[in-house]
C-alpha positions as CSV (number, residue, x, y, z in Angstrom):
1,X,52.2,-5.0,-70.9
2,X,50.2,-2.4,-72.1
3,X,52.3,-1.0,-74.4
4,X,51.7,-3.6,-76.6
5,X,48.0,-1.9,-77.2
6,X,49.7,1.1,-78.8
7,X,50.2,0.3,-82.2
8,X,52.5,3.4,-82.4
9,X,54.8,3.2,-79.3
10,X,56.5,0.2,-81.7
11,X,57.6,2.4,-84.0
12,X,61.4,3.6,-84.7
13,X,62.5,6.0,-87.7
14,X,66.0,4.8,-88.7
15,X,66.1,1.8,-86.4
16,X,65.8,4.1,-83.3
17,X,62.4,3.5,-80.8
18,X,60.6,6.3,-80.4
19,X,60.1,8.3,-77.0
20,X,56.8,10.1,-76.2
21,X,56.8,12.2,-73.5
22,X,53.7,14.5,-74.8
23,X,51.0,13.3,-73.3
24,X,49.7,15.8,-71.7
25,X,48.9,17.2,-75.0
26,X,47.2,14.4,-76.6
27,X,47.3,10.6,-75.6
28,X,48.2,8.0,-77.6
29,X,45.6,5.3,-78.9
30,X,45.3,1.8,-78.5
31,X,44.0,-1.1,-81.1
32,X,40.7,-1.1,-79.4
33,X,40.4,2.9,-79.9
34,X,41.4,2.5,-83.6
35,X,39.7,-0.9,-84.1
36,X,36.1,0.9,-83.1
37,X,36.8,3.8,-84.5
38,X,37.1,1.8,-88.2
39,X,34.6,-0.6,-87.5
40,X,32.1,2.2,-86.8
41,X,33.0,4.2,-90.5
42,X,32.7,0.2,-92.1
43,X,30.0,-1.1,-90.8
44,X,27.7,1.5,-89.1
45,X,28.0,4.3,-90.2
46,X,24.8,6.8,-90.4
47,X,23.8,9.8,-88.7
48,X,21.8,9.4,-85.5
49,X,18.3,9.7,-84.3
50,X,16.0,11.0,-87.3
51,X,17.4,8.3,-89.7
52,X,14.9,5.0,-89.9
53,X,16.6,2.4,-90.6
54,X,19.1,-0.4,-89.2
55,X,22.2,1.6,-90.1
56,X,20.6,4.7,-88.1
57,X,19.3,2.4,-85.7
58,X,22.8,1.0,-84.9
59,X,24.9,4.7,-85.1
60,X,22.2,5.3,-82.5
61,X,23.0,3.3,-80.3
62,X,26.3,3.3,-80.3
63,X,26.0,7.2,-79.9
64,X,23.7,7.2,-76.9
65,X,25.7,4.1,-75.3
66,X,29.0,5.9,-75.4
67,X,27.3,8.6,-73.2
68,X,26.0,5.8,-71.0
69,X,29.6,4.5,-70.6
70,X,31.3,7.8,-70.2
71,X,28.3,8.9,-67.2
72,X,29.3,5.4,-65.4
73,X,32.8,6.2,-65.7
74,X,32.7,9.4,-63.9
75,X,29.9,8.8,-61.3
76,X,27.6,10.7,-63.4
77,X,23.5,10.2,-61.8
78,X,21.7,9.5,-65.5
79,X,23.5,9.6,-68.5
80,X,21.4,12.9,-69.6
81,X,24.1,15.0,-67.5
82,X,26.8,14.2,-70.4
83,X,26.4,16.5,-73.2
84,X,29.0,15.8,-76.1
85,X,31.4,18.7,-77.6
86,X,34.0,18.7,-80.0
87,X,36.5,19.5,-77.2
88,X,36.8,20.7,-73.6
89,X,36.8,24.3,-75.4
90,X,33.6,23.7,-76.5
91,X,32.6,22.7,-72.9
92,X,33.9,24.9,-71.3
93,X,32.8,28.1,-73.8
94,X,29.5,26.3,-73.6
95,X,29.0,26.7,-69.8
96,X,30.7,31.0,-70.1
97,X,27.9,31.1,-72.7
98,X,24.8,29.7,-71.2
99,X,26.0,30.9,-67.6
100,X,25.9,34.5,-68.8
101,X,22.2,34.8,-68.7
102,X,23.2,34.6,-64.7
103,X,25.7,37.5,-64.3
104,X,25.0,41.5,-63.8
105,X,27.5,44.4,-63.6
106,X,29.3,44.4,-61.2
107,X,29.3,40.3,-60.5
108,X,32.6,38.6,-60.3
109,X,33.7,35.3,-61.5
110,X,37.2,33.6,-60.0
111,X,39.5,31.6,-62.1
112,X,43.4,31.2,-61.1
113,X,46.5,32.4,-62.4
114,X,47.3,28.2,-63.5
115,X,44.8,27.9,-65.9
116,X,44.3,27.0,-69.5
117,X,43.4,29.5,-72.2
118,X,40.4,27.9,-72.7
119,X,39.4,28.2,-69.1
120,X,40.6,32.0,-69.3
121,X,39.1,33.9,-72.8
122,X,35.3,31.6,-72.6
123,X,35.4,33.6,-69.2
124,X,37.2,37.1,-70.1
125,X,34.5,37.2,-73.4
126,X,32.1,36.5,-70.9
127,X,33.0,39.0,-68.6
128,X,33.3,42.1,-71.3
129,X,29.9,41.1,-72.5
130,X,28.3,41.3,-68.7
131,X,30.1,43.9,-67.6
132,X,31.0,41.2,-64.6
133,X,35.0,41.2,-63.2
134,X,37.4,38.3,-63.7
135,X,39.2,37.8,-60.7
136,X,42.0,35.0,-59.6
137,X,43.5,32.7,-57.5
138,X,47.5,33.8,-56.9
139,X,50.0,30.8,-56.6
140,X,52.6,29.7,-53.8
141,X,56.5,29.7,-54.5
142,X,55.5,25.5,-54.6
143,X,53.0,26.0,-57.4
144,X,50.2,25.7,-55.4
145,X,46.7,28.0,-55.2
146,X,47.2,30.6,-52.5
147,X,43.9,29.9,-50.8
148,X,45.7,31.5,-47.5
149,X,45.6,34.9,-49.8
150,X,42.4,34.3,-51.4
151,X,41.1,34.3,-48.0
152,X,42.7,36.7,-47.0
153,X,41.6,38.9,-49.6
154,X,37.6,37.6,-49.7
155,X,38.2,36.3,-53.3
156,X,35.3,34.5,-53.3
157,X,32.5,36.7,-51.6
158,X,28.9,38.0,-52.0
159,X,29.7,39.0,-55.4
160,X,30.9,35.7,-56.5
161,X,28.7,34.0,-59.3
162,X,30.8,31.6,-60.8
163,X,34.4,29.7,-60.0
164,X,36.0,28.0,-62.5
165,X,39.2,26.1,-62.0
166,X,41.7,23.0,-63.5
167,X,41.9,20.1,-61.3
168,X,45.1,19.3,-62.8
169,X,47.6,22.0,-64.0
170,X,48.8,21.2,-67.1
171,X,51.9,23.2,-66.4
172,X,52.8,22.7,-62.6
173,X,51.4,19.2,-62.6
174,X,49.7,20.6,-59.2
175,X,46.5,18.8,-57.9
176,X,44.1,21.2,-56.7
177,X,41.7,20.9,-54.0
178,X,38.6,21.2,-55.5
179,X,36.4,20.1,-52.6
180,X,37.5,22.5,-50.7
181,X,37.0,25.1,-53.5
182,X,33.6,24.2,-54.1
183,X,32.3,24.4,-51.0
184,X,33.8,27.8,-50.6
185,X,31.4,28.8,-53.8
186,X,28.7,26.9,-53.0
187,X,28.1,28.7,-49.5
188,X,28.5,31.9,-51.2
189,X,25.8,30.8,-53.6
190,X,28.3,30.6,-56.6
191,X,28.6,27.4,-59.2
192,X,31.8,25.4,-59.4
193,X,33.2,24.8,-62.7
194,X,35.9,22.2,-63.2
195,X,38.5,22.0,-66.3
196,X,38.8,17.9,-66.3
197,X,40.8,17.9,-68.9
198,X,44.1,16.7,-66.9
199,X,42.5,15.0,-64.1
200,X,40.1,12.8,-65.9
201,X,42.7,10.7,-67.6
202,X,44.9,9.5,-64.9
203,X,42.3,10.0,-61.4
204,X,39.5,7.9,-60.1
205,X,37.0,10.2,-61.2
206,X,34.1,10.9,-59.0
207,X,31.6,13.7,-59.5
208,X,29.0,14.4,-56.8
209,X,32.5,13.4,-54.6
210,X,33.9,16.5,-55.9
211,X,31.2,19.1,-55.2
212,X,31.2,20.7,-58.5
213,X,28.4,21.9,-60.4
214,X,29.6,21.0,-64.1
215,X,33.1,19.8,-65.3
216,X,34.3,19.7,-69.5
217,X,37.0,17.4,-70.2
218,X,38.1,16.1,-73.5
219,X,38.3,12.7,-75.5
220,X,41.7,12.9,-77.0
221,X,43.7,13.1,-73.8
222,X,42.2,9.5,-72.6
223,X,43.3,7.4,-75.2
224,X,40.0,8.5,-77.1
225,X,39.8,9.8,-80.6
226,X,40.3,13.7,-81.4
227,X,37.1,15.5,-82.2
228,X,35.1,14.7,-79.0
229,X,34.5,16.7,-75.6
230,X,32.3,16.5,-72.5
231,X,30.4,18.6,-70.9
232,X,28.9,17.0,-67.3
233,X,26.6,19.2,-65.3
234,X,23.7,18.6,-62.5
235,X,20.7,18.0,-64.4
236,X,18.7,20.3,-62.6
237,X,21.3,23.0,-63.5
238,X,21.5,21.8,-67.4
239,X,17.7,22.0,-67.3
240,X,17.8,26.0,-66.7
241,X,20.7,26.7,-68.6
242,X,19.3,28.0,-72.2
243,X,21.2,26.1,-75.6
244,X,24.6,27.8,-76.4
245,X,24.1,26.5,-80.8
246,X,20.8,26.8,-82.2
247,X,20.4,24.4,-85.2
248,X,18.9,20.8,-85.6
249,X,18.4,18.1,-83.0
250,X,18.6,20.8,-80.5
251,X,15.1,21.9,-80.5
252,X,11.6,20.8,-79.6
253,X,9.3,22.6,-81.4
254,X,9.9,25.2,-84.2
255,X,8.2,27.7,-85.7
256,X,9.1,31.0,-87.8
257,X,7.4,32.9,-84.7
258,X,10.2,31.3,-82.5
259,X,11.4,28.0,-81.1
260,X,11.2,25.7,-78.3
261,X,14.3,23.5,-76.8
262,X,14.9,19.8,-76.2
263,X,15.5,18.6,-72.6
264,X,19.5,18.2,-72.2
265,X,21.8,16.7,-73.2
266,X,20.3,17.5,-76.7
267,X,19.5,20.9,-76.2
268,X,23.6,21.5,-75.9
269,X,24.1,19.4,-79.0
270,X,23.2,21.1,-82.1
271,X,23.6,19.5,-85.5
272,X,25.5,16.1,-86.5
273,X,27.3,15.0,-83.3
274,X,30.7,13.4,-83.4
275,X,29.5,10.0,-83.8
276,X,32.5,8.1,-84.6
277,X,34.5,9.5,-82.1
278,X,31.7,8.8,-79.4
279,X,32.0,5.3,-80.4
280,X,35.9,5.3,-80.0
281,X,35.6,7.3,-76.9
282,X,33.4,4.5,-75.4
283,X,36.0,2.4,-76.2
284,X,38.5,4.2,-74.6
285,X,37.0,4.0,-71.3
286,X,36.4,0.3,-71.9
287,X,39.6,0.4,-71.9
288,X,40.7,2.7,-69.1
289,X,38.4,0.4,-67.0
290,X,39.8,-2.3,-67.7
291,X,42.9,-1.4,-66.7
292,X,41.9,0.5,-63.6
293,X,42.1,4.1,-62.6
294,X,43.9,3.2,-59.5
295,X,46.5,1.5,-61.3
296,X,47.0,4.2,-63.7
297,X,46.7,6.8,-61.1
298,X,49.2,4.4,-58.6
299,X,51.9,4.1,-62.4
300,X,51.7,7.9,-62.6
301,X,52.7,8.7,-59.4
302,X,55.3,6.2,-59.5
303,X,56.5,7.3,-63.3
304,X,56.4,10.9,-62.2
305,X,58.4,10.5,-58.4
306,X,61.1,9.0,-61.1
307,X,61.1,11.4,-63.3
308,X,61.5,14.0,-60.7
309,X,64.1,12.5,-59.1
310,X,66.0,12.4,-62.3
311,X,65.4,15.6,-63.0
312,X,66.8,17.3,-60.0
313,X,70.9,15.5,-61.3
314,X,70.6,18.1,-63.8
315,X,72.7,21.0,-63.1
316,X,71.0,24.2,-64.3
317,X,67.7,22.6,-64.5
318,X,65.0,24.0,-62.3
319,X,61.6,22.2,-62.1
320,X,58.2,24.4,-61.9
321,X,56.0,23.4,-59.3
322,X,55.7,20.6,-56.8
323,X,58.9,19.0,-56.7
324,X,57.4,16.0,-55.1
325,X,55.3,13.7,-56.5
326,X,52.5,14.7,-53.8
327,X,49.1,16.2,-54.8
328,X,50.8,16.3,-58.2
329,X,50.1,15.0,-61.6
330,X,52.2,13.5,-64.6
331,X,53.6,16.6,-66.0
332,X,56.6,18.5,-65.5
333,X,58.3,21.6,-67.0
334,X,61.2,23.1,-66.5
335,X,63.3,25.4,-67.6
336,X,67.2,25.0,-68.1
337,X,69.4,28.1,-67.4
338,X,69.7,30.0,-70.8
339,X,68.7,27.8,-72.9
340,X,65.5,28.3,-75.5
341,X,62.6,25.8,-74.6
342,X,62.5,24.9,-78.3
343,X,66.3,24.5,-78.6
344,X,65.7,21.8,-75.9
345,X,63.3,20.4,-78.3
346,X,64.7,20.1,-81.2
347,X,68.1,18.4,-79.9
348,X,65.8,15.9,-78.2
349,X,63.5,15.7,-81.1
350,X,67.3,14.8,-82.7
351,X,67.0,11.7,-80.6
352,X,63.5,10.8,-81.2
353,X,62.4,11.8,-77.6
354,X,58.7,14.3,-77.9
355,X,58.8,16.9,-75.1
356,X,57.0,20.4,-75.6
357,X,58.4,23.6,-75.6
358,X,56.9,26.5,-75.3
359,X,53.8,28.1,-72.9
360,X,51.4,25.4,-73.0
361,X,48.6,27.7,-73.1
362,X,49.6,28.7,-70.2
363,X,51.0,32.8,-70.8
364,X,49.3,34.0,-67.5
365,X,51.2,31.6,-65.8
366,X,54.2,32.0,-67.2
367,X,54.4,35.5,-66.7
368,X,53.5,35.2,-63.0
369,X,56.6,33.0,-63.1
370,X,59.0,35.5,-64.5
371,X,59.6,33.5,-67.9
372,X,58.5,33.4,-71.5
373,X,58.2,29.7,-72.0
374,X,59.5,26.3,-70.7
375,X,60.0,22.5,-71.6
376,X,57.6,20.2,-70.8
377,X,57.7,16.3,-70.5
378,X,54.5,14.3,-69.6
379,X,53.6,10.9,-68.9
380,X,50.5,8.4,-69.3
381,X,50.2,4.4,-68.5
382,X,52.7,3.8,-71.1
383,X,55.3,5.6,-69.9
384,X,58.6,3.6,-68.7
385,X,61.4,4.1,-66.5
386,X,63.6,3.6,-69.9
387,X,61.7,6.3,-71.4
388,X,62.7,8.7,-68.1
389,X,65.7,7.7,-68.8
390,X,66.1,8.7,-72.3
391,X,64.7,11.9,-71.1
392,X,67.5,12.4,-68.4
393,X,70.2,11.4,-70.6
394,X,68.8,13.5,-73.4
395,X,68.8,16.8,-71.5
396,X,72.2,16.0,-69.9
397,X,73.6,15.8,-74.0
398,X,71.5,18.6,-74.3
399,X,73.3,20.7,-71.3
400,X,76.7,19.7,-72.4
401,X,76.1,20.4,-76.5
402,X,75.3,24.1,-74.9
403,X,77.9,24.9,-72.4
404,X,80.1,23.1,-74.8
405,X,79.7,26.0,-77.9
């Protein structure tokens, strides 16, 4: 049982178990995350690359082997196409930043209506500095891209440069077809960029499969550490993209009268990297391999079809996007006739059950939806049909504590 690798899905606060249904915000961690993590910070630790010795030698190596393990895990070519951030901010502010040196007035980049903040602002700074046009990709009543209206309205065209979209809406739970997408760009002689951050964790994850030109997903979300994102790109296209931090590591030659750059990934990776949480992160997908992606990708499904069905008892209760667990990923919100988000919170925070409230860095979204902010429960390889339970039965006391006032 995997939950036995989660040191802190045993815990209970007055003799009651604990229910996390947050994942979609941050994973949980196993013993072998933690146990690398430590070891690393008791037995290894130095900083990597200039330092000669064993100790330097061995944070080295651990370093570089975590990107080798991280590239195999997502069908990367050479392990030089994974560039390490702090987050999949970083990443993906990394790619608005270097990519501007591309765009003209006048030149559009597409995004949708479903995405992250962090795959909105990099792109809406990038845009005011450029003097290029943000444009996006509308949704279905479903919570689906409206690709029939982007056709429809040449969304992605002549003037397209770059399109950057989540493969996994963190929101709507919605799968997005990012083949389909890419190939639209490409033969408009745009680049793809792909937020990972959802779809990593829980889908078999194939690059050149995908068609995209660079993807950012984080650590934290994949039973990694905090404090570590990746950045995967074509090596070609990381070989013309100029550094987005100037400082040490990241440079070839230097020289008061101006500098030269390293070849990627360490011309993306200024300074002291996260080294620690490289190591853990390598563990984490030791881990995830282990277990499978198809059998984490096959429990989701299955975890989330529950949930759903659950969910639709509820009177009042209406679930954003997909209703069926089709194309669709392992979180869900809803919204619950009149009540606050974070009054649904806190009562099942009362009963030890973690949801999220609120917009999930998701305002576009939840204005194109008509509401301020709504309740969110998500789901990982842990999750159990007792947990979905707890979740059910919570909102139903949750419902009746309301109407009952």
């Amino acid at each position: 049982m995997v939950r036995a690798d989660f040191p802190i899905l045993s815990r209970e606060i007055d003799g009651k178990p604990l229910v996390y249904l947050d994942s979609a915000n941050t994973s949980q961690k196993p013993y072998a995350v933690i146990d690398r993590i430590n070891q690393h910070y008791r037995w290894h630790n130095a900083n990597v690359a200039r330092a000669m010795h064993v100790l330097g030698a061995e944070a080295t190596d651990a370093f570089e082997g975590a990107r080798a393990k991280v590239a195999a895990f997502i069908g990367a070519s050479r392990s030089e196409e994974v560039i390490f951030t702090k987050n999949a901010s970083e990443a993906l502010n990394l790619c608005a930043h270097s990519l501007g040196a591309r765009l003209k007035p006048g030149d559009e980049v597409v995004v949708s209506v479903m995405e992250h903040h962090s795959n909105i602002v990099p792109w809406q700074m990038l845009c005011e500095r450029t003097g290029a046009v943000l444009r996006w990709f509308d949704i279905t009543e479903e919570g689906r891209l409206d690709l029939e209206a982007a056709e429809r309205d040449n969304l992605i065209n002549e003037k397209t440069k770059i399109v950057s979209v989540t493969w996994v809406s963190n929101v709507l739970g919605t799968v997005n077809p990012v083949r389909k997408i890419a190939d639209w760009a490409h033969a408009h002689g745009a680049l793809m960029v792909l937020d990972g951050s959802q779809g990593v964790p829980q889908i078999l994850t194939r690059v050149r499969d995908l068609g995209i030109d660079l993807m950012a997903f984080t650590g934290h979300k994949m039973v990694g550490p905090t404090g570590i994102g990746v950045l995967w790109g074509r090596y070609d296209l990381l070989a013309e993209m100029p550094p987005f931090l100037g400082g040490g590591e990241m440079i070839e030659i230097v020289r008061m009268t101006g500098s030269t750059y390293a070849p990627p990934p360490h011309r993306f990776e200024a300074g002291t990297p996260p080294i620690a949480q490289a190591a853990g992160l390598g563990a984490a997908v030791d881990y995830l391999a282990r277990i499978g992606m198809g059998s984490i990708a096959r429990h989701e499904r299955e975890i989330t079809a529950y949930a759903l069905e659950g969910l639709k008892t509820l009177p009042g209760l209406t679930i954003l996007g997909p209703t069926e667990a089709v194309a669709r990923g392992g979180a869900i919100s809803f919204k619950l006739d009149d009540i606050h988000p974070h009054d649904v919170s806190q009562l099942m925070d009362s009963r030890l059950i973690a949801v999220r409230g609120g917009h999930h860095c998701a305002r576009p979204l939840h204005e194109r939806l008509g509401i301020q902010s709504s309740t969110r429960a998500s789901f990982y390889l842990y999750t159990t049909r007792a947990e979905v339970d707890a979740l059910i039965d919570g909102l139903d006391h949750t419902i009746s504590f309301f109407r009952g006032r």
